[in-house]
C-alpha positions in Angstrom: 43.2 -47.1 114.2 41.1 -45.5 111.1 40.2 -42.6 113.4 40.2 -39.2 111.6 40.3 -37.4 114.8 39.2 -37.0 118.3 37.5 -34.6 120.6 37.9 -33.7 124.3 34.3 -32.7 125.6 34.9 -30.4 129.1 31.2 -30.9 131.3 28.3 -32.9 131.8 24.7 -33.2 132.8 24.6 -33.3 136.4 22.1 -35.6 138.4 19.1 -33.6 140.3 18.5 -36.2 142.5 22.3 -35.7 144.2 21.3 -32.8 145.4 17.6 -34.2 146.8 19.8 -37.0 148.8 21.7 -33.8 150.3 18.4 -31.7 150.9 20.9 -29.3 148.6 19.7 -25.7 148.4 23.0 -23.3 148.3 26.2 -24.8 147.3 28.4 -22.5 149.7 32.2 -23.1 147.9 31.6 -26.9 148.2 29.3 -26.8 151.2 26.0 -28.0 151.4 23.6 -25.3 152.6 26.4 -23.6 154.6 27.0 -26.8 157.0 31.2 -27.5 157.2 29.8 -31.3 158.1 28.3 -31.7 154.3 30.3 -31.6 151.0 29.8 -32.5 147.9 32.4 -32.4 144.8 31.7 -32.7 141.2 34.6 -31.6 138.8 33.9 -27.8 137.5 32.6 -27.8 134.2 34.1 -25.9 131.4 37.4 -24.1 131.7 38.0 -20.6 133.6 39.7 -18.8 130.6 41.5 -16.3 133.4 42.9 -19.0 135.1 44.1 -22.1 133.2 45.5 -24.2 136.2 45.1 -27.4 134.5 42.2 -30.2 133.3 43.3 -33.1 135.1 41.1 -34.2 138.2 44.0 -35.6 140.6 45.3 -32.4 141.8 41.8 -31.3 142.4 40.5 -34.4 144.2 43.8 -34.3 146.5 42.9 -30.5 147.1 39.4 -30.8 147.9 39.6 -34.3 150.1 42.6 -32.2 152.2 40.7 -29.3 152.5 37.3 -31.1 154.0 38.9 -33.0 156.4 41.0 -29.8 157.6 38.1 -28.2 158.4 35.9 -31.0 159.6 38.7 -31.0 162.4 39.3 -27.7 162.9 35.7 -25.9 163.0 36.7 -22.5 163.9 39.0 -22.1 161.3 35.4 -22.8 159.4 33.9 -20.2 161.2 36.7 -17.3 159.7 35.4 -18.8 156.1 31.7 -18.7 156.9 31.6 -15.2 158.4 33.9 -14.0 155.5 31.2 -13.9 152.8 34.2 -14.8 150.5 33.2 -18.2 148.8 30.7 -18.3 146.0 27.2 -19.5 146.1 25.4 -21.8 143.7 21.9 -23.0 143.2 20.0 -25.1 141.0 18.8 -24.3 138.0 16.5 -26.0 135.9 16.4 -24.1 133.0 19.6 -25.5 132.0 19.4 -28.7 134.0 22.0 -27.9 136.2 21.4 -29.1 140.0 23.3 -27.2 142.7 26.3 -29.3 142.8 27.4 -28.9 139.1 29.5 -25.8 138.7 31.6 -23.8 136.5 35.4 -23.6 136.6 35.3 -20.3 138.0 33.5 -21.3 141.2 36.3 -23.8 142.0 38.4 -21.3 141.5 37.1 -18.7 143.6 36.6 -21.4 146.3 40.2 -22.4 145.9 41.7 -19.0 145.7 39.5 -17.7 149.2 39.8 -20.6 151.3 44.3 -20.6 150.6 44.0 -16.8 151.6 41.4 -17.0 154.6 42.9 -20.2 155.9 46.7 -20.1 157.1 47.1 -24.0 157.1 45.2 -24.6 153.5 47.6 -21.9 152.3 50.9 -23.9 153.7 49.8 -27.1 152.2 48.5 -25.9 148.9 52.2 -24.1 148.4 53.4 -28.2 148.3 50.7 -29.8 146.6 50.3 -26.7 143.8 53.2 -26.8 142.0 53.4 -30.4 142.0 51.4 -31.0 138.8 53.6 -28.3 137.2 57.1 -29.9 138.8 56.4 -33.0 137.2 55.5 -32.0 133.5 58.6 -30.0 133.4 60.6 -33.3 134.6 59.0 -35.9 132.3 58.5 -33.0 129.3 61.2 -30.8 129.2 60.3 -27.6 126.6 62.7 -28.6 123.9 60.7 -32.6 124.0 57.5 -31.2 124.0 58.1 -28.3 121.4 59.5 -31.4 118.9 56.7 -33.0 119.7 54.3 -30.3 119.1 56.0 -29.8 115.7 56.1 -33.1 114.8 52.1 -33.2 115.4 52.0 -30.1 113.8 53.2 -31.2 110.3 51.3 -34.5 110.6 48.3 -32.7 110.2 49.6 -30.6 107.4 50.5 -33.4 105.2 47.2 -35.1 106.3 45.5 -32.1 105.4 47.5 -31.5 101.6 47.0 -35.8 101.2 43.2 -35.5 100.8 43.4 -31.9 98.7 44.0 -29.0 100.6 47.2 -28.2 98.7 46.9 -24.9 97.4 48.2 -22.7 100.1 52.1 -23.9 101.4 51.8 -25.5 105.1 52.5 -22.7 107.5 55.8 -23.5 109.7 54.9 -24.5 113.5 54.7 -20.9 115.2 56.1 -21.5 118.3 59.6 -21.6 119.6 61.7 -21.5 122.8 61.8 -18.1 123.1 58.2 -17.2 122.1 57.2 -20.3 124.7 59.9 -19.0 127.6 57.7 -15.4 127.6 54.5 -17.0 127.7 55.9 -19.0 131.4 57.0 -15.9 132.0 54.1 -14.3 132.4 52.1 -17.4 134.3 54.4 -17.1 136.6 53.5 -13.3 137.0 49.9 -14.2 137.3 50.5 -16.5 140.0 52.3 -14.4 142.1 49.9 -11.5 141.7 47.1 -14.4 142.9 49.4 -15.3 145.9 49.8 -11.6 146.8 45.8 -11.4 146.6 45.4 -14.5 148.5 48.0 -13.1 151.1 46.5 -10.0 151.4 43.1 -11.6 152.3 44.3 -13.5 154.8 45.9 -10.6 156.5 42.9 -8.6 156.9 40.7 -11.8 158.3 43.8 -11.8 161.0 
């Protein structure tokens, strides 16, 4: 109540002494220092703009607990991902007070994207446990809901915005519709393929 409006901050200031409990010198995907018995997870910081998968930490927790244990079981399927060279690398960086652990969206991606292609098993369970997120917003908000919705928000903030004097240009019409919206899933789904193909492609030549 009585707030004007509200802001979503993506990151954080990690904690150097996490990686001093670890003896943390290379973050190796989420590895400590290489070693497929040591992990460590923080949530990536920031958002990769070439890959919008989502902001939500669930998926990613269930991801990266599934993927630890699989290879904590099955070492010599951690032996293809350690000779690949494929995961990035991270290291501390005190400049910007960012410890080893803390990276950017991109490295989680990279990690994810590598480990699905160079690891068979990761690869059948993340084609169930991927489009889940995705499954379920199309179930609870189907795109004619949540474009209603969108436009509803949309021309609350115009008559806000012509309430406290910002009335001398007309409020601009929502710009999105079905069609415009239908192109735009269109093409996600055309990047994710093309990422699968990559991924499959990968894990053909570690075969």
């Amino acid at each position: 109540e009585n707030v004007p409006i509200m802001l979503k901050l993506l990151g954080f200031n990690g904690d150097f002494s996490n990686d001093r409990l670890m003896k943390l010198k290379e973050l190796f995907g989420w590895w400590v220092n290489k070693d497929y018995r040591r992990y460590i997870v923080a949530e990536p910081i920031g958002v990769d703009a070439n890959n919008f998968g989502g902001t939500s930490f669930s998926p990613g927790a269930i991801v990266w607990s599934e993927q630890y244990v699989h290879l904590l079981k099955y070492p010599k399927d951690w032996d293809i991902v350690h000779n690949s060279g494929a995961l990035p690398s991270h290291v501390a960086d005190e400049s910007i007070d960012r410890p080893a652990y803390v990276v950017e969206a991109r490295h989680g991606a990279m990690t994810q994207i590598a480990l699905t292609g160079l690891v068979p098993a990761l690869a059948e369970r993340n084609a169930i446990t991927g489009p889940l997120a995705h499954i379920r917003m199309w179930q609870m908000h189907p795109l004619d809901s949540f474009l209603a919705a969108a436009k509803k928000e949309w021309d609350e903030w115009g008559k806000q915005l012509r309430e406290m004097g910002y009335d001398d240009k007309p409020h601009p019409e929502y710009p999105y519709t079905e069609d415009i919206v239908k192109v735009y899933l269109d093409k996600e789904m055309e990047t994710y393929r093309e990422q699968e193909a990559r991924a499959t492609a990968m894990m053909e030549r570690t075969r």
